[in-house]
DSSP file (Angstrom, degrees, kcal/mol; ACC not computed):
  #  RESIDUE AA STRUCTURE BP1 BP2  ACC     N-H-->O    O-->H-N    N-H-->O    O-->H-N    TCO  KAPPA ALPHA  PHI   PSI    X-CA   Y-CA   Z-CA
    1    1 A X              0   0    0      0, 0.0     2,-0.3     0, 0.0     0, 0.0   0.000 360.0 360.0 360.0 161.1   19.4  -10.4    9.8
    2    2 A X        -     0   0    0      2,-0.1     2,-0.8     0, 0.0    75,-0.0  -0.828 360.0-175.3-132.3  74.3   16.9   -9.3    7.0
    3    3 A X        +     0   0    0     -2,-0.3     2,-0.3    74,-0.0     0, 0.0  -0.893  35.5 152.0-102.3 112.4   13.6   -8.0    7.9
    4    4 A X        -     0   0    0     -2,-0.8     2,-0.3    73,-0.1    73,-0.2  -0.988  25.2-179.0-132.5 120.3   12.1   -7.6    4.1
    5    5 A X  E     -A   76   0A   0     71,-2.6    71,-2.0    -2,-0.3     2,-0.4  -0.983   4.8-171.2-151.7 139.0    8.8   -7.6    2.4
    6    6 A X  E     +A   75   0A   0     -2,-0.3     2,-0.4    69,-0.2    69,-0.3  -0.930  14.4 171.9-100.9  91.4    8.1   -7.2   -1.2
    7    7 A X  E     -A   74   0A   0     67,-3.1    67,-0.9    -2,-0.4     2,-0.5  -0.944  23.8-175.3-135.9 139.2    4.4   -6.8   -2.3
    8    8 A X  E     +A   73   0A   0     -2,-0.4     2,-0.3    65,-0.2    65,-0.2  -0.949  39.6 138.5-122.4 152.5    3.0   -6.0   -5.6
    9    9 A X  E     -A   72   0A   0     63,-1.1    63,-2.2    -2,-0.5     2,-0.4  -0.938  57.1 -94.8-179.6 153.8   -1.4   -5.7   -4.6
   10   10 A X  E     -A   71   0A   0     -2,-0.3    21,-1.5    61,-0.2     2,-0.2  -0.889  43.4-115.3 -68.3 106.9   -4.4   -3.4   -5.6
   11   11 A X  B     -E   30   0B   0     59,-1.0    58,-2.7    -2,-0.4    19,-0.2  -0.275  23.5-150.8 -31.6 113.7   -5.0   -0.5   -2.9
   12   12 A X  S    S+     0   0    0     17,-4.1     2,-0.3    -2,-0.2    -1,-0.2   0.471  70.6   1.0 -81.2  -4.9   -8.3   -1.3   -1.5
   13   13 A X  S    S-     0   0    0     16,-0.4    16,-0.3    54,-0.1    -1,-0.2  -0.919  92.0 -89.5-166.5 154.3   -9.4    2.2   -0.6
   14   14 A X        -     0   0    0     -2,-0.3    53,-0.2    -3,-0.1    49,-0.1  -0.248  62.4 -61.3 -80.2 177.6   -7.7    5.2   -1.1
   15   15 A X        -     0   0    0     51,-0.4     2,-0.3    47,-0.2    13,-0.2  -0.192  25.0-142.4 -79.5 152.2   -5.4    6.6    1.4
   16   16 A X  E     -G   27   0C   0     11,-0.5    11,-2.2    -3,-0.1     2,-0.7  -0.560  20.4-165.4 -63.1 118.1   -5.6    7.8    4.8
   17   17 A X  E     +G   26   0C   0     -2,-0.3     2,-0.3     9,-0.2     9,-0.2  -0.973   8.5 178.8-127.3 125.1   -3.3   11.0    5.4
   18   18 A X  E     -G   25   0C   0      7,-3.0     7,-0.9    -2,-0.7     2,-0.5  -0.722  21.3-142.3-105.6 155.6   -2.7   11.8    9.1
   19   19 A X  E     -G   24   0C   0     -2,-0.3     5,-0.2     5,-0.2     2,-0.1  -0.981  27.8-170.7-139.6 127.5   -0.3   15.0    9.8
   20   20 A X        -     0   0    0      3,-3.3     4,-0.0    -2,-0.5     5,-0.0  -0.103  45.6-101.7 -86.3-170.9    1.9   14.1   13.0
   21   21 A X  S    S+     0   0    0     -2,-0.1     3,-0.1     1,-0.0    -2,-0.0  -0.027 131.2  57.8 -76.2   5.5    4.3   16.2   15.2
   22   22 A X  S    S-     0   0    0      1,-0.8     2,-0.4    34,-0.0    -1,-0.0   0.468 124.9-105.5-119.7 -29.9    6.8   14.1   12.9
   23   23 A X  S    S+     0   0    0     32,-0.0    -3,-3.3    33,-0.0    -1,-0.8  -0.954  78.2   1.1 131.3-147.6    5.2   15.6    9.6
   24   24 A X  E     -G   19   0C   0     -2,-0.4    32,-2.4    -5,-0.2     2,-0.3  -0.469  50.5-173.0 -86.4 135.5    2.7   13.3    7.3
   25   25 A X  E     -GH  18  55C   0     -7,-0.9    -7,-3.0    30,-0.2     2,-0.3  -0.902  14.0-167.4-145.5 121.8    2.0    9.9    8.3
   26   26 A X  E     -GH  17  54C   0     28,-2.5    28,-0.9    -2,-0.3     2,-0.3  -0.944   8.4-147.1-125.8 159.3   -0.3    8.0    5.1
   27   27 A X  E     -G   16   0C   0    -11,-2.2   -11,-0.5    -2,-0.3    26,-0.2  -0.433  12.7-169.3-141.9  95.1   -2.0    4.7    5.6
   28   28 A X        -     0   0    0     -2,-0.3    24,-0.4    24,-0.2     2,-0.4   0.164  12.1-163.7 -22.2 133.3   -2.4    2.2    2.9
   29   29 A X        -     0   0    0    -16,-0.3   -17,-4.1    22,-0.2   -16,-0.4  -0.846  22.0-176.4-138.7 104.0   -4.7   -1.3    2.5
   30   30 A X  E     -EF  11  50B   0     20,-2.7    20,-2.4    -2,-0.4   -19,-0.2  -0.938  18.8-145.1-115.2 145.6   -3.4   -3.3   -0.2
   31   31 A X  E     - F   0  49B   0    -21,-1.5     2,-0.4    -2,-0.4    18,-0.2  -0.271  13.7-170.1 -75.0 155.6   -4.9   -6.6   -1.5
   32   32 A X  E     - F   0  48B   0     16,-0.6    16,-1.2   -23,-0.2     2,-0.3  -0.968   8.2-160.6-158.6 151.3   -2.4   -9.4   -2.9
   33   33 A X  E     - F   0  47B   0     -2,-0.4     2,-0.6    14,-0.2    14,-0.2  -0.901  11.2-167.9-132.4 103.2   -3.8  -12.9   -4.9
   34   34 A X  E     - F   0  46B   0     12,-1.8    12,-0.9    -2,-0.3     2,-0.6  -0.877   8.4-158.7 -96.0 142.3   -2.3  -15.8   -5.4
   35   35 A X  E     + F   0  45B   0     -2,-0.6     2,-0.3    10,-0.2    10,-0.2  -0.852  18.0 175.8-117.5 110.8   -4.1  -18.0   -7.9
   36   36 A X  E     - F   0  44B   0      8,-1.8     8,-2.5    -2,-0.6     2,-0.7  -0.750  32.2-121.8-113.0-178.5   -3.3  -22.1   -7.8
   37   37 A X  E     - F   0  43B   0     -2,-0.3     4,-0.2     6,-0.3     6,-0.2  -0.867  35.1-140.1-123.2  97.6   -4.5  -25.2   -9.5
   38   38 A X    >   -     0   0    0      4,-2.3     3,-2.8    -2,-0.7     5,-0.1   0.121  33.5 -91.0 -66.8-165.5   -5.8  -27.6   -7.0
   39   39 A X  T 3  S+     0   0    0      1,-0.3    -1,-0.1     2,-0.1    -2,-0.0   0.985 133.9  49.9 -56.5 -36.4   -5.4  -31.6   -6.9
   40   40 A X  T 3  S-     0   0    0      1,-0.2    -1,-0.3     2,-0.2    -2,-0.1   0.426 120.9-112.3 -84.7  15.5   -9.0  -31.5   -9.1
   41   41 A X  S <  S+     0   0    0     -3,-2.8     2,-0.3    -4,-0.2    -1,-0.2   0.707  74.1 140.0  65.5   8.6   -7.5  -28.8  -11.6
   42   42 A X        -     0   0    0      1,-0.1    -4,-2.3    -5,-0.0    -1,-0.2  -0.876  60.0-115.4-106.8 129.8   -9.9  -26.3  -10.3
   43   43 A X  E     -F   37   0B   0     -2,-0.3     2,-0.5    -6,-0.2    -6,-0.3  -0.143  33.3-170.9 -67.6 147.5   -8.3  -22.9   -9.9
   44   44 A X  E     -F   36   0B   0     -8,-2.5    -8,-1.8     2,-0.0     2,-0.3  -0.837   5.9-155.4-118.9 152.7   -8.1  -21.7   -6.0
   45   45 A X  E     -F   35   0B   0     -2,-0.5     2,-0.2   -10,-0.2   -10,-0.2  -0.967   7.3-152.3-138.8 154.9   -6.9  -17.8   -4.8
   46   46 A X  E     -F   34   0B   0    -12,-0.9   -12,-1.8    -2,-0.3     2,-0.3  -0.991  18.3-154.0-116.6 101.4   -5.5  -17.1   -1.6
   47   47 A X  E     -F   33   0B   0     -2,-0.2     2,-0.3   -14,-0.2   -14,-0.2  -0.769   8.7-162.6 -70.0 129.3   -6.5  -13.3   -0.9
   48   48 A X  E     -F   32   0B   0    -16,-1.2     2,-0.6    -2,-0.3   -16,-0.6  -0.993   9.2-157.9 -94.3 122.1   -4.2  -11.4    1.4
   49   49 A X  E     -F   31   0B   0     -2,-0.3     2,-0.3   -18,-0.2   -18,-0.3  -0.866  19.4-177.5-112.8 110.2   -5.0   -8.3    3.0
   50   50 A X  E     -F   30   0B   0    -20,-2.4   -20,-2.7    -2,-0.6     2,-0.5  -0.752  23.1-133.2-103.6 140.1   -1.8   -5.8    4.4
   51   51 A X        -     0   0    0     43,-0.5    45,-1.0    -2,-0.3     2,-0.2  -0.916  23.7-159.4-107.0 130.8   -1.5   -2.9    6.0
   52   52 A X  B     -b   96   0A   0     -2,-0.5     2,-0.4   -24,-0.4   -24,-0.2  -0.533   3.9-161.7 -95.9 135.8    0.8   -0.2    4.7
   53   53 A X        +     0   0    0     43,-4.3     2,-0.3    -2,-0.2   -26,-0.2  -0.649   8.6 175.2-132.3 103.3    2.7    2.8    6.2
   54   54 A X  E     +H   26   0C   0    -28,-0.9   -28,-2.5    -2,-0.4     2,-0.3  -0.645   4.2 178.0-100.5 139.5    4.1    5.5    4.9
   55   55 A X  E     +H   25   0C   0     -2,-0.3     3,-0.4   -30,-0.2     2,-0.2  -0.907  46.9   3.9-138.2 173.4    5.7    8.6    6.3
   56   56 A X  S  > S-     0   0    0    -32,-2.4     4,-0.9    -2,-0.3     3,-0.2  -0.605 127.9  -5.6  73.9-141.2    7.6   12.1    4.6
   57   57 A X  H  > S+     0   0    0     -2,-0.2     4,-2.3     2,-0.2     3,-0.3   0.880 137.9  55.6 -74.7 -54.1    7.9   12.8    1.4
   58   58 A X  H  > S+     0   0    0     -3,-0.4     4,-1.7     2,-0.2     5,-0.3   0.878 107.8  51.6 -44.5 -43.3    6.2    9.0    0.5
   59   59 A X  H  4 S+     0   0    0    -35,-0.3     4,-0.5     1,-0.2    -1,-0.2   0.738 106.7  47.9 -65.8 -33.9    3.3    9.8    2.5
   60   60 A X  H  X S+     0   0    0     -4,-0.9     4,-2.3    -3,-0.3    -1,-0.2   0.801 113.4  55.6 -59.9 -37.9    2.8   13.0    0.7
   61   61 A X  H  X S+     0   0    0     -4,-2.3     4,-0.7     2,-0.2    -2,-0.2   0.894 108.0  46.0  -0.9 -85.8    3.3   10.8   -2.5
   62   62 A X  H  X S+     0   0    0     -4,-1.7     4,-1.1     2,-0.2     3,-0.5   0.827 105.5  56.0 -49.8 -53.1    0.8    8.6   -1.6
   63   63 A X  H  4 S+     0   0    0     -4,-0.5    -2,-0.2    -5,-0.3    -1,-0.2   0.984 115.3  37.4 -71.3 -48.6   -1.5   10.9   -0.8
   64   64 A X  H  < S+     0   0    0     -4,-2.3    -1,-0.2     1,-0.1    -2,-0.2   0.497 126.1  31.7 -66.9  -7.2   -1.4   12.8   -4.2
   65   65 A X  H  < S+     0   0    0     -4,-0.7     2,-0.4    -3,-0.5    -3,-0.2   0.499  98.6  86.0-143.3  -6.7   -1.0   10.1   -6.4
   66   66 A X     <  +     0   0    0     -4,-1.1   -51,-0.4    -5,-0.1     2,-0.3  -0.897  41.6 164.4 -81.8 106.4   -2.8    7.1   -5.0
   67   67 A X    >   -     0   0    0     -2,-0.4     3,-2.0     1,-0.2   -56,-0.2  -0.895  49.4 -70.5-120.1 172.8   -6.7    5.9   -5.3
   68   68 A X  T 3  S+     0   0    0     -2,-0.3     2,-0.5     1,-0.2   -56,-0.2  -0.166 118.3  25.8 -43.0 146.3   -8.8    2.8   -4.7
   69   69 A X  T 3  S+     0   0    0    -58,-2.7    -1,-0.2     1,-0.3   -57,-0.1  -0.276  84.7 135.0 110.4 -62.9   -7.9    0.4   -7.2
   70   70 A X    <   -     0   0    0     -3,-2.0   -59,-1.0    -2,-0.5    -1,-0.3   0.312  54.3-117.3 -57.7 142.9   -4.6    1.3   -8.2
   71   71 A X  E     -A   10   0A   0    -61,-0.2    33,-1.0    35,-0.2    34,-0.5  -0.601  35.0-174.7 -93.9 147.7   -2.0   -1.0   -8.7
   72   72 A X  E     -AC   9 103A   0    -63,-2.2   -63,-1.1    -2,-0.2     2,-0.4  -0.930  27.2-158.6-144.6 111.7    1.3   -0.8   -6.4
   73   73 A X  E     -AC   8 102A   0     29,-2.1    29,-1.4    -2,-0.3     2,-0.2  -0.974  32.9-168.3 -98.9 151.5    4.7   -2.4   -6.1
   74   74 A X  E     -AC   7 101A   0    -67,-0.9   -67,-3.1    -2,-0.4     2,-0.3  -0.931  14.3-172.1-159.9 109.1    5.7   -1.6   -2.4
   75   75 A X  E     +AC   6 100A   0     25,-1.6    25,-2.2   -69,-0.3    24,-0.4  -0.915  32.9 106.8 155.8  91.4    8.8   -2.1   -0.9
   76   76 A X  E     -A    5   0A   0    -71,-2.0   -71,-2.6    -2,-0.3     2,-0.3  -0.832  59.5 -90.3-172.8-163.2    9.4   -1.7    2.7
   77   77 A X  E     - C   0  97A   0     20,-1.1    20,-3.3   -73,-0.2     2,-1.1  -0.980  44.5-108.1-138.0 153.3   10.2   -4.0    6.6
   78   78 A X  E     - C   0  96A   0     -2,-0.3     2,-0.3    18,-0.2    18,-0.2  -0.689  35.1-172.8 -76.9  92.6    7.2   -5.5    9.1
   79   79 A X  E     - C   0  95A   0     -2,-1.1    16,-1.8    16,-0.9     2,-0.6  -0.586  13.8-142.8 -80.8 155.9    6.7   -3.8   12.4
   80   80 A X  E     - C   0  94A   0     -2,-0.3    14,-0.2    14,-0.2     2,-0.1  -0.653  12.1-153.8-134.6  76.9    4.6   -4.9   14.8
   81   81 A X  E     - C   0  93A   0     12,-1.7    12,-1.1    -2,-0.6     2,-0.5  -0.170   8.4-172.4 -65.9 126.5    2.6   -2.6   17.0
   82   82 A X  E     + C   0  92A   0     10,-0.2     2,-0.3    -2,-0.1    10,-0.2  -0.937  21.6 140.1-101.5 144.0    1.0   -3.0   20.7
   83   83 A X  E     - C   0  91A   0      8,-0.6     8,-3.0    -2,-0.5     2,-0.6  -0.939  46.9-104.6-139.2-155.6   -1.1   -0.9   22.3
   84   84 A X  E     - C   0  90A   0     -2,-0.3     6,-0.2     6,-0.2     5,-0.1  -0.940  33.6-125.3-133.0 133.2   -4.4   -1.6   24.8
   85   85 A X    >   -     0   0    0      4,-3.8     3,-2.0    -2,-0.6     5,-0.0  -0.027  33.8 -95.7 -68.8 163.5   -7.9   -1.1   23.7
   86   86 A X  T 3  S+     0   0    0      1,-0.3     2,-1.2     2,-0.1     0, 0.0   0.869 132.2  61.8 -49.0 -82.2  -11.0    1.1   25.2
   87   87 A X  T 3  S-     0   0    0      1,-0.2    -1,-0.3    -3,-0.0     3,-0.1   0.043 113.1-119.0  14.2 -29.4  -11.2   -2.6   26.5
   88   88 A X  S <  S+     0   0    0     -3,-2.0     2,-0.4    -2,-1.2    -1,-0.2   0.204  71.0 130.1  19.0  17.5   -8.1   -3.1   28.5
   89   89 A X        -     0   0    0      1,-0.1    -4,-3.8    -5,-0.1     2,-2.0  -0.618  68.3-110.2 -89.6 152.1   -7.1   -5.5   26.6
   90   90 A X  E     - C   0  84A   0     -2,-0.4    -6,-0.2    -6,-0.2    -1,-0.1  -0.418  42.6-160.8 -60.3  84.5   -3.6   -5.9   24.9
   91   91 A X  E     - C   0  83A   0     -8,-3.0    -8,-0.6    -2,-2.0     2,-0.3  -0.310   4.2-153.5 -73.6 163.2   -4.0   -5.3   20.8
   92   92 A X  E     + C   0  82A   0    -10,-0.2     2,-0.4     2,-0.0   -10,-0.2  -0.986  15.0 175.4-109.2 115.6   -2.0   -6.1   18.2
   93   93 A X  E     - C   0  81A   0    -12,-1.1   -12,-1.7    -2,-0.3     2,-0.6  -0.941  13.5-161.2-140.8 135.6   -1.0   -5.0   14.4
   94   94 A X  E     + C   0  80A   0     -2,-0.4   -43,-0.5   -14,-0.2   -14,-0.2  -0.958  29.5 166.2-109.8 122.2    1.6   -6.1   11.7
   95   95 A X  E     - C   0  79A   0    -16,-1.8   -16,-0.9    -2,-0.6     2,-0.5  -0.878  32.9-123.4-139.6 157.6    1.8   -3.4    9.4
   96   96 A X  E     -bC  52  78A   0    -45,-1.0   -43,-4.3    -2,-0.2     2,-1.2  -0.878  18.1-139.1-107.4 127.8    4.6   -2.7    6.5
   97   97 A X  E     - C   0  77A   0    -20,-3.3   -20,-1.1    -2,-0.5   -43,-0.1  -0.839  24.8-132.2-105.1 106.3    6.6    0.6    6.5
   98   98 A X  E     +     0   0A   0     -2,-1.2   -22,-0.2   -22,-0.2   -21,-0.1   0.547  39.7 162.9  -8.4 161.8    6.8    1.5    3.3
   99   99 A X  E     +     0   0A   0    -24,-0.4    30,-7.1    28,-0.2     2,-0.3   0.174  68.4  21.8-148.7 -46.3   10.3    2.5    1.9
  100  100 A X  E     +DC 128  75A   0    -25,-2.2   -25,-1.6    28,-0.2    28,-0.2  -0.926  63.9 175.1-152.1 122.6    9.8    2.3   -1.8
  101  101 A X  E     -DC 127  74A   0     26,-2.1    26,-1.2    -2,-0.3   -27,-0.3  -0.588  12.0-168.9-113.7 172.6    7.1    2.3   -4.1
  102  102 A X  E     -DC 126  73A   0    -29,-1.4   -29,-2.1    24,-0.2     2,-0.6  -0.841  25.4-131.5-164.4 151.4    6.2    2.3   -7.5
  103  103 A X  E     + C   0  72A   0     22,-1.7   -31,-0.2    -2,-0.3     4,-0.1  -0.796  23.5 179.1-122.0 109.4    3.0    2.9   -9.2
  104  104 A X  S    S+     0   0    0    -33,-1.0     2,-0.2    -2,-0.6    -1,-0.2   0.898  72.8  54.3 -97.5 -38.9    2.6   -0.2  -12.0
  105  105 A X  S    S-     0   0    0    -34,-0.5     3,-0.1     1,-0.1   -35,-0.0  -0.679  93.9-108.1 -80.2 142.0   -1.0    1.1  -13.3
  106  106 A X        -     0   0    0     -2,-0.2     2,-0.4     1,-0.1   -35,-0.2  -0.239  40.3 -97.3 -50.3 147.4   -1.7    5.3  -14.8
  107  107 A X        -     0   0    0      1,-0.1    11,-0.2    -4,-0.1    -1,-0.1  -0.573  44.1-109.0 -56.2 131.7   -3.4    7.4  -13.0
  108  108 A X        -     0   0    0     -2,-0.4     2,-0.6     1,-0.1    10,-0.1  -0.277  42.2-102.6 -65.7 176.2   -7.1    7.3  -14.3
  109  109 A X  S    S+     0   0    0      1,-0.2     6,-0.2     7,-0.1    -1,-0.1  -0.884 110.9  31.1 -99.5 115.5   -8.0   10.9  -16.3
  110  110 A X  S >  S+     0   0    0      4,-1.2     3,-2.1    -2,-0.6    -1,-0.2  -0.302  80.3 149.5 125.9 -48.7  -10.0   12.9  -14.1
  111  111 A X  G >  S-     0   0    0      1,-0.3     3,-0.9     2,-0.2    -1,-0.2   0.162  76.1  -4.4   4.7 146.5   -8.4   11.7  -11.0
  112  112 A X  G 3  S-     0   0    0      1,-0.4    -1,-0.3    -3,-0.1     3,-0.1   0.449 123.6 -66.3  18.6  45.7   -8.6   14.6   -8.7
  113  113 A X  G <  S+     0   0    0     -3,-2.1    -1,-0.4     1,-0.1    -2,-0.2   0.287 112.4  95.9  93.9 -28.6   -9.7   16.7  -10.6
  114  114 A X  S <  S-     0   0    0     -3,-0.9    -4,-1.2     1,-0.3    -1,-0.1  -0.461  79.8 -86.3-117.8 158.4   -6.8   16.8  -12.8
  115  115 A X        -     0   0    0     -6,-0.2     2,-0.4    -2,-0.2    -1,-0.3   0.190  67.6 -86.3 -26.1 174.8   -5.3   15.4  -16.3
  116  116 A X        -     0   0    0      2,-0.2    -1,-0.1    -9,-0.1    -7,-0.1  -0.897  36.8-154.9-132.6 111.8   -3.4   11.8  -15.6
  117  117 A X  S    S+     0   0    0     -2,-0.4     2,-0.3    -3,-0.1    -8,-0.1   0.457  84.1  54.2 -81.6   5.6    0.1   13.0  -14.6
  118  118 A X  S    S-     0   0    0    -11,-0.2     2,-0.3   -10,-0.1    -2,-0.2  -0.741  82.7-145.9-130.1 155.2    1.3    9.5  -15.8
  119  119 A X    >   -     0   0    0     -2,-0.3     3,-3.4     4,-0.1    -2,-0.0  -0.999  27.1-110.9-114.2 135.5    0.3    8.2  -19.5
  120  120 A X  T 3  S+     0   0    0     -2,-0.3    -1,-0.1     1,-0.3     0, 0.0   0.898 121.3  37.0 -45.5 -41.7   -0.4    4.3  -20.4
  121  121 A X  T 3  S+     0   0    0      2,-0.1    -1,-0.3    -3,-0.1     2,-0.2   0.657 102.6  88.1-105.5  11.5    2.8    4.4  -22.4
  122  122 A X  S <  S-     0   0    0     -3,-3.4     2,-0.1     1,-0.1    -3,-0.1  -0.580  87.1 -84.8 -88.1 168.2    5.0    6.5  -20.3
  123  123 A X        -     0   0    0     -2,-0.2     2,-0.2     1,-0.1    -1,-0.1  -0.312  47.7-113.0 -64.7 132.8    7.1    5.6  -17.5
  124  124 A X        -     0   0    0      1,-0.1    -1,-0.1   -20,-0.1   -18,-0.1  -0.448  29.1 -94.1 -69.4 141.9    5.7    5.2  -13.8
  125  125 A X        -     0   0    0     -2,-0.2   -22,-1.7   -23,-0.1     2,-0.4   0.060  39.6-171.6 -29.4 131.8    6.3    7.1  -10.7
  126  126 A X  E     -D  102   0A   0    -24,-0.2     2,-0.3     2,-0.0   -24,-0.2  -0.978   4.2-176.6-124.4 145.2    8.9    5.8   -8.4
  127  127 A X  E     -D  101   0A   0    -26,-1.2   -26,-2.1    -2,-0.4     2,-0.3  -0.955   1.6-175.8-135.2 124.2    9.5    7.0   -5.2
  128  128 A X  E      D  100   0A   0     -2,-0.3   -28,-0.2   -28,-0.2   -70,-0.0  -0.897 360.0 360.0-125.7 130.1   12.4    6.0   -2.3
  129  129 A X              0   0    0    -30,-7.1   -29,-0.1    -2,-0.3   -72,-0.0   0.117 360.0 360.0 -13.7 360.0   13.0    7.0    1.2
């Protein structure tokens, strides 16, 4: 059996860094498009919105090297959380834990404060579990 998901998408805000009793826990919302050509030749998108999770060394990763905007392939399997709201009702969330990333846009210049640790024609960060 296979549980695998693939996503290349724009972060949609920049990331969340939680510190656990497990170490650093980061938490990702990336956007995904698909563009088609309906029956009338007029183009459609499907927007998709995922949530991403990363923990360790990725989540520190993420947390330094990640803003809104940024373009991501993402690498990872779908878990599927319950818990029960202030409500008492029974929630639900499908979220992807991250595994492997790679950063397909530079960092802008200025970014934190800092010089662009990536350059448009150098190679991008990768990062693995």
């Amino acid at each position: 059996m296979v549980n695998r998901v693939t996503l290349v998408g724009r972060l949609t805000r920049d990331p969340e860094v939680h510190e656990t009793a497990g170490g650093k826990l980061t938490n990702l919302r990336i956007v995904t498009t698909e563009y088609r050509k309906g029956e009338d030749g007029q183009r459609t998108d499907s927007v998709q919105y995922h949530s991403v999770i990363a923990f360790g060394r990725l989540a520190e990763i993420c947390a330094d090297y990640l803003t809104k905007g940024r373009l991501v392939f993402i690498e990872g399997k779908l878990r599927t959380r319950e818990w029960e709201g202030r409500d008492g009702l029974h929630r639900y969330t499908t979220e992807v834990v991250a595994d492997t990333l790679q950063m397909l846009s530079p960092r802008p210049a200025g970014a934190g404060g800092e010089a662009s640790p990536v350059e448009a024609d150098e190679a991008v960060p990768t990062a693995s579990v």
